[in-house]
C-alpha positions as CSV (number, residue, x, y, z in Angstrom):
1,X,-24.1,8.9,76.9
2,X,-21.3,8.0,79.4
3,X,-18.2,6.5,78.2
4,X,-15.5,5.4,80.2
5,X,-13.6,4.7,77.0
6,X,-12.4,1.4,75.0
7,X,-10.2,0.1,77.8
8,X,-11.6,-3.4,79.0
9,X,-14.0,-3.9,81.6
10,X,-11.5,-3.2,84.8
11,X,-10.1,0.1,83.1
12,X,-13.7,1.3,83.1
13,X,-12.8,1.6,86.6
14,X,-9.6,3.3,86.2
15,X,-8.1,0.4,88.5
16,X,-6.1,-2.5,88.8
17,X,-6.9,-5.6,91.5
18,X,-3.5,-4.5,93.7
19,X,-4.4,-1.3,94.0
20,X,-7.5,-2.0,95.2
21,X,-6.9,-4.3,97.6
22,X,-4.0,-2.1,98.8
23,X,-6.8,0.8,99.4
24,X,-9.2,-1.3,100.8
25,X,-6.9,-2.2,103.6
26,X,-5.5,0.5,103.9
27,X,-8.4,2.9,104.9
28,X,-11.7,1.6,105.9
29,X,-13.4,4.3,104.3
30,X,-12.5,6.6,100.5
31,X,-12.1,9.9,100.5
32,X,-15.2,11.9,102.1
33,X,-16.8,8.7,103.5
34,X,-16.0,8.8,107.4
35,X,-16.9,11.8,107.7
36,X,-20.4,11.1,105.8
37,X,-20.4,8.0,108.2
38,X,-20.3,10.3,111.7
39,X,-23.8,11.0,110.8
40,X,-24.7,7.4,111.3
41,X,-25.0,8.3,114.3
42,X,-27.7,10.4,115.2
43,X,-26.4,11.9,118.5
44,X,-23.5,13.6,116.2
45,X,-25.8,15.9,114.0
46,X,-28.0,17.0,117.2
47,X,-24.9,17.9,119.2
48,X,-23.4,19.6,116.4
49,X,-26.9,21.6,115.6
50,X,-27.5,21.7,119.8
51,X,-24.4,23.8,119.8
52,X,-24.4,26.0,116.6
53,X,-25.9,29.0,118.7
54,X,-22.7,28.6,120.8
55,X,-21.1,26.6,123.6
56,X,-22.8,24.5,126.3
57,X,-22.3,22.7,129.5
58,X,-23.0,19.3,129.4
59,X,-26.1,19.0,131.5
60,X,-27.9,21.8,129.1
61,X,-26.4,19.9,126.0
62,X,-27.7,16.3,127.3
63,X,-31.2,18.3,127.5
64,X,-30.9,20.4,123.9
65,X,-30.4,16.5,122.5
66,X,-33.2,14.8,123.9
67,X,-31.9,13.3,127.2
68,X,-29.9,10.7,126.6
69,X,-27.7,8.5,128.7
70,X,-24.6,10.1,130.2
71,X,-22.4,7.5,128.7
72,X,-24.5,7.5,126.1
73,X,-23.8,11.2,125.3
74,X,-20.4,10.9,126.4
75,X,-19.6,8.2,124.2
76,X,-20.9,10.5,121.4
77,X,-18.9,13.5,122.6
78,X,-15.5,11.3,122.5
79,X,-16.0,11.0,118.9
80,X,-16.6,14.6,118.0
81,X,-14.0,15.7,120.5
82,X,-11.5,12.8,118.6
83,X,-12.1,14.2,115.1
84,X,-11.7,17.9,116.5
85,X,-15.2,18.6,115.7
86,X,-15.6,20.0,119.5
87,X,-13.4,21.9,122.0
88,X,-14.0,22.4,125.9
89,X,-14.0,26.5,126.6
90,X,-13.8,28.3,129.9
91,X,-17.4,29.1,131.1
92,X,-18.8,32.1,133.0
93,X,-19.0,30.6,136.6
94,X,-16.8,28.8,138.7
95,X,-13.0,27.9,137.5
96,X,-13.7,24.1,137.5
97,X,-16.9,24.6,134.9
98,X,-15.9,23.8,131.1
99,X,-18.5,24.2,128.3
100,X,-18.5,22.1,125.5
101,X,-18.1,24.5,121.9
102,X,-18.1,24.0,118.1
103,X,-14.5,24.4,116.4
104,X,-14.2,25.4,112.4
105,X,-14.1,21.4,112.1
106,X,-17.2,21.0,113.5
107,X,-19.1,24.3,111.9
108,X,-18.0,22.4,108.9
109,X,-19.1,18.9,109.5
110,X,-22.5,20.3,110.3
111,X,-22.4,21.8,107.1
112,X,-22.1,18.5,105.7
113,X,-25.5,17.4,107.7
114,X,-27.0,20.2,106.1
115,X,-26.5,19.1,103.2
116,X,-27.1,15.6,103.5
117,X,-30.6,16.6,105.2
118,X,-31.0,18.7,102.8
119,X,-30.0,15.7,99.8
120,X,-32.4,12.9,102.2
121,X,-35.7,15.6,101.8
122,X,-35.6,15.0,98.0
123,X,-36.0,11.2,98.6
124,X,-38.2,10.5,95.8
125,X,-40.9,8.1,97.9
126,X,-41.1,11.2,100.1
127,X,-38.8,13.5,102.3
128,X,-36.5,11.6,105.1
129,X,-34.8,13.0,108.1
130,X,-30.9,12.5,108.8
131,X,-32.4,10.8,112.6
132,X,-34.5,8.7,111.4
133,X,-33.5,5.0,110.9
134,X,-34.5,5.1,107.0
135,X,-32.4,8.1,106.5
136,X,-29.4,6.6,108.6
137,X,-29.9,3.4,106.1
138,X,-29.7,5.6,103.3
139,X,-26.9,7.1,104.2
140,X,-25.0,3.8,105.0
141,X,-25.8,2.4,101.6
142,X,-24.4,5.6,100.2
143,X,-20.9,5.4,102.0
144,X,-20.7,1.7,101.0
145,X,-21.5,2.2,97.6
146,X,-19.1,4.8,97.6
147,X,-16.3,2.7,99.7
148,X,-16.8,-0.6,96.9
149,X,-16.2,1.5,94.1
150,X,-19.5,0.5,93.3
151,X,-20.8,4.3,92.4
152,X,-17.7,4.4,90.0
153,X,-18.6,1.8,87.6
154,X,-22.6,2.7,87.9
155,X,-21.7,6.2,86.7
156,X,-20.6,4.4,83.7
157,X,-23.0,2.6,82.6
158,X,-25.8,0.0,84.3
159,X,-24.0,-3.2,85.0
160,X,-25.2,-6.1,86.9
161,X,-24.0,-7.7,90.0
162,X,-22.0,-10.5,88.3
163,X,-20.8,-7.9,85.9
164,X,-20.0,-5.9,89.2
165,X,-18.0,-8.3,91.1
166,X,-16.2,-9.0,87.9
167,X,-15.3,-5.5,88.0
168,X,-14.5,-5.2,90.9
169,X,-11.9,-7.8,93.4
170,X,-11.7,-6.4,96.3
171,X,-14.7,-6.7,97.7
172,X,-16.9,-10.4,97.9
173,X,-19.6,-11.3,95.5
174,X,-21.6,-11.7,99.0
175,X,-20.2,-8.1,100.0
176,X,-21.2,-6.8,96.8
177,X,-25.2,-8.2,96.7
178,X,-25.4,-7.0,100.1
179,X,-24.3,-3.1,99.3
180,X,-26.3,-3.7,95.9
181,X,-29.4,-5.0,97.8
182,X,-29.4,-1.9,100.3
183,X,-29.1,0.5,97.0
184,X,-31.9,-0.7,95.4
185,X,-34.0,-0.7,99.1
186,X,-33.1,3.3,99.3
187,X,-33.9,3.6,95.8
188,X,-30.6,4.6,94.5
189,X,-30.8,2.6,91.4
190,X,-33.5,1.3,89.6
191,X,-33.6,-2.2,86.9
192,X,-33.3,-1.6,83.5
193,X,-33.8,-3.7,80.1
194,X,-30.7,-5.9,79.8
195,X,-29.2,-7.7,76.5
196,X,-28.3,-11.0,78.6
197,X,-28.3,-12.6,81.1
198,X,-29.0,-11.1,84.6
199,X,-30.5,-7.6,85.3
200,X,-28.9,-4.2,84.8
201,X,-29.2,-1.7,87.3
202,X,-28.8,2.5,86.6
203,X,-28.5,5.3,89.2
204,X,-31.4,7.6,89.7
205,X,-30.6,11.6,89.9
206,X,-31.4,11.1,93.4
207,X,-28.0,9.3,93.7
208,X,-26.5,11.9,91.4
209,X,-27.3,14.6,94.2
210,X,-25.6,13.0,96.2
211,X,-22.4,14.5,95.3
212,X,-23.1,17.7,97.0
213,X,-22.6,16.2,101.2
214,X,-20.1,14.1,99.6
215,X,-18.2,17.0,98.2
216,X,-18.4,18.9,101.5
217,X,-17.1,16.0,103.2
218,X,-14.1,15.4,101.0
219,X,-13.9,19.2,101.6
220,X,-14.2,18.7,105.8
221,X,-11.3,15.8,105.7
222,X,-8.5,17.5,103.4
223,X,-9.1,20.8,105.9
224,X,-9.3,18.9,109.3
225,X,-8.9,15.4,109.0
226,X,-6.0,14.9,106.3
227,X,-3.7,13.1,108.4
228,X,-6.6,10.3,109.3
229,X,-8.7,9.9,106.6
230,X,-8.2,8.8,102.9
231,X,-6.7,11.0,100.2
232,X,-8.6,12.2,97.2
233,X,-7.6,9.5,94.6
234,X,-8.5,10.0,90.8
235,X,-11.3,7.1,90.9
236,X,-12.8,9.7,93.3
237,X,-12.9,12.6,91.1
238,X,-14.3,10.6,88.2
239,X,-16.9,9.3,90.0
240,X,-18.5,12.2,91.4
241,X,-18.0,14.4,87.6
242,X,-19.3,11.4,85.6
243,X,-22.3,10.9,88.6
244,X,-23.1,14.9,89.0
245,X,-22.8,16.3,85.5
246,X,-25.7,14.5,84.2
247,X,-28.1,16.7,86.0
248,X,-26.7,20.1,84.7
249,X,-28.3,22.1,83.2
250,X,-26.9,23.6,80.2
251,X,-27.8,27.0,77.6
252,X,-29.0,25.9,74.3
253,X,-26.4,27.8,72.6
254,X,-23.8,25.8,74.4
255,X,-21.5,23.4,72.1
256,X,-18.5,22.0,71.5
257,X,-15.7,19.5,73.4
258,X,-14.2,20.7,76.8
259,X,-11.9,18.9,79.2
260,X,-12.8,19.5,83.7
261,X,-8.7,18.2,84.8
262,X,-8.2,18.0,88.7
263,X,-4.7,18.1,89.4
264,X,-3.6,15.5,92.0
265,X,-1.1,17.4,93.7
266,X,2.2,17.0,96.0
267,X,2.3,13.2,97.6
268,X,-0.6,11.9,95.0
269,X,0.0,8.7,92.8
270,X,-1.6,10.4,89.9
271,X,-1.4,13.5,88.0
272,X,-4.6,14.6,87.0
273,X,-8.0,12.8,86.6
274,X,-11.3,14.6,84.8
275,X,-13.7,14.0,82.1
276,X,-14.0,14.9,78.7
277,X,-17.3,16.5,77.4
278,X,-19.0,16.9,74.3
279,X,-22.0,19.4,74.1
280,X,-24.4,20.2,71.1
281,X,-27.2,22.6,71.5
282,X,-26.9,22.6,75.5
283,X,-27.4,18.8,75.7
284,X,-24.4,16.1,77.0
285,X,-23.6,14.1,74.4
286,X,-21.0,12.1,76.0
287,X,-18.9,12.4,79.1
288,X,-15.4,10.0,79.3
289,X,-12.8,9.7,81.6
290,X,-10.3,9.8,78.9
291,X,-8.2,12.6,78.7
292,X,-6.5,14.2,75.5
293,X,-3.3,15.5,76.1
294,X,-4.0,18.5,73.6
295,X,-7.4,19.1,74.2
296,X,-8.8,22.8,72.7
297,X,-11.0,23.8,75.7
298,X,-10.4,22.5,79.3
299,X,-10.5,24.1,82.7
300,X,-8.1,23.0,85.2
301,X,-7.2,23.6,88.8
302,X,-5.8,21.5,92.1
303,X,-8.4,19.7,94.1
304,X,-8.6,22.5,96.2
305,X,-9.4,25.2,93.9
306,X,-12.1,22.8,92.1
307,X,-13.9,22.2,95.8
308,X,-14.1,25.8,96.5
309,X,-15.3,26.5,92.8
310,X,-18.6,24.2,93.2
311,X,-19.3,25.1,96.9
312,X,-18.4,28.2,97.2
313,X,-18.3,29.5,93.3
314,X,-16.4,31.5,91.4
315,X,-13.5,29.7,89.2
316,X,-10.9,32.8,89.3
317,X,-8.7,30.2,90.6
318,X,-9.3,27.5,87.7
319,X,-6.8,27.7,84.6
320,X,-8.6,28.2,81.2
321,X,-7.7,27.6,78.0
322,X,-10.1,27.5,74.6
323,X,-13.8,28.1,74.6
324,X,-14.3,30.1,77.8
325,X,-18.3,29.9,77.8
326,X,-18.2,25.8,77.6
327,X,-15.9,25.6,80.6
328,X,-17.6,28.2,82.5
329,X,-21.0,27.5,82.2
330,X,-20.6,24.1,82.2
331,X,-18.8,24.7,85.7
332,X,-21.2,26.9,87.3
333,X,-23.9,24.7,86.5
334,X,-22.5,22.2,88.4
335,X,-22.4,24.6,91.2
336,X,-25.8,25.7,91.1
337,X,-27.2,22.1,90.3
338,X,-25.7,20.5,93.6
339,X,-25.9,23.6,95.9
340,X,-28.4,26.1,94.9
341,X,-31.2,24.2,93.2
């Protein structure tokens, strides 16, 4: 059972209609979706792959990539090139001849194609491909799901749409059907029996997986893209612990009540943001977003420390306190869930 706790139907969100609005205008996409949204575009992930085996020239990219249009291509290359995701080397050859190379940015954001490749071949009506115009459609109704909050109050609980745009103001009740609509087309969420009037709609685990590009690409902005993209907010870090910890897997002789806390760190509006589990015999019986201030077990750590605990493992850096096996195995599950199974 997910709980967002007994605070009204906008507090399930965690909040208010200013603040939304503020966001809204203030960044066209939330944290971890622009760089999700390069992909988009397919011409990004076969540059980025083209050159993974090292630098190229232009004319032997243009052929790695399938032959597109110079402006085409160039149009591409200005993006990657504008997000630092590409730098022009010296070449063997004459003075004048620059090859087009990779920098830790870009080995990074094709990490995140990886992974979202990797997320599109568990589609469940059949593996897709990051190119293809499903699997770009997939990925757009992801980002906007994730941009209208709309992922945030799903991981709660199924809601309908009118329930939806009552939740949430700063998006249209148009806006809204249409990001719902292309959810339901990729097969993000699926109907449910409702009490009233209207129908209820719940995330699949497919959606749930998602968390693993979209924590990479959180992870690819705060390292290379801070000062242009959003910052981590704590609706963020709700959302993707009350969306992945579903699927974890847990050891029977697991129980008990832990806190996850992600500090929000120097310039943040908020302090820390988390969930609250309760295990019994290595099944979830609740997850909330409600923090106790003098909670018995909890692991905590900056939102640094908890990205490179679930991509790259090891919590060394996370603060403990209370039932070390609850935290830890709780934690490493997640890891292995979203980036090993």
């Amino acid at each position: 059972m997910l709980d967002a706790g007994p605070r009204g139907a906008r507090a399930q969100l965690g909040v208010n209609e200013t603040s939304e609005a503020d966001y809204a205008t203030e960044y066209p996409f939330r944290s971890g979706g622009y760089a999700l949204s390069l992909f988009s575009r397919a011409l990004h992930g076969l540059v980025l792959r083209a050159l993974k085996d090292g630098p190229l020239r232009l004319a032997d990219l243009r052929k790695e990539v399938g032959g597109p249009a110079q402006t085409t291509l160039r149009g591409n290359l200005d993006t990657l090139y504008g997000v630092g995701a590409l730098e022009k080397r010296q070449g063997d050859g004459r003075a004048n001849m620059m090859d087009n190379a990779l920098t830790a940015a870009g080995s990074e954001l094709l990490r995140v194609a990886d992974a979202t490749d990797a997320w599109l071949a568990r589609a469940p009506n059949g593996p897709l491909q990051l190119e293809s115009e499903t699997g770009k459609a997939s990925l757009k109704a992801l980002v906007n799901g994730w941009d209208s909050t709309m992922l945030r109050a799903l991981a709660v609980r199924p809601f309908t749409l009118t329930e939806l745009d009552n939740l949430i103001s700063a998006f249209s009740y148009p806006a809204l059907e249409r990001r719902l609509a292309a959810m339901r087309m990729a097969g993000f969420v699926t109907q449910v029996q409702g009490d009233g009037g209207g129908t209820p709609y719940a995330v699949v685990d497919w959606l749930r997986q998602a968390m693993a590009p979209l924590l990479l690409a959180v992870r690819c902005e705060r390292r290379h893209m801070a000062e242009e993209t959003a910052p981590l907010t704590r609706l963020d870090v709700e959302t993707i612990l009350l969306l992945a910890l579903p699927l974890v897997s847990i050891p029977r002789d697991v129980a008990g009540v832990s806190q996850l806390a992600v500090y929000g760190g120097d310039g943040s509006d908020w302090r820390s943001a988390g969930v609250r589990l309760s295990i019994e015999a290595g099944q979830l019986l609740s997850c909330t977003s409600k923090l106790e201030a003098n909670a018995e077990s909890w692991i905590r750590g900056s939102a640094t420390d908890w990205l490179e605990a679930l991509i790259e493992g090891g919590a060394e850096q996370l603060e403990i306190s209370g039932d070390r096996a609850i935290t830890l195995d709780v934690v490493e599950g997640l890891r292995k869930t979203l980036f090993i199974a």
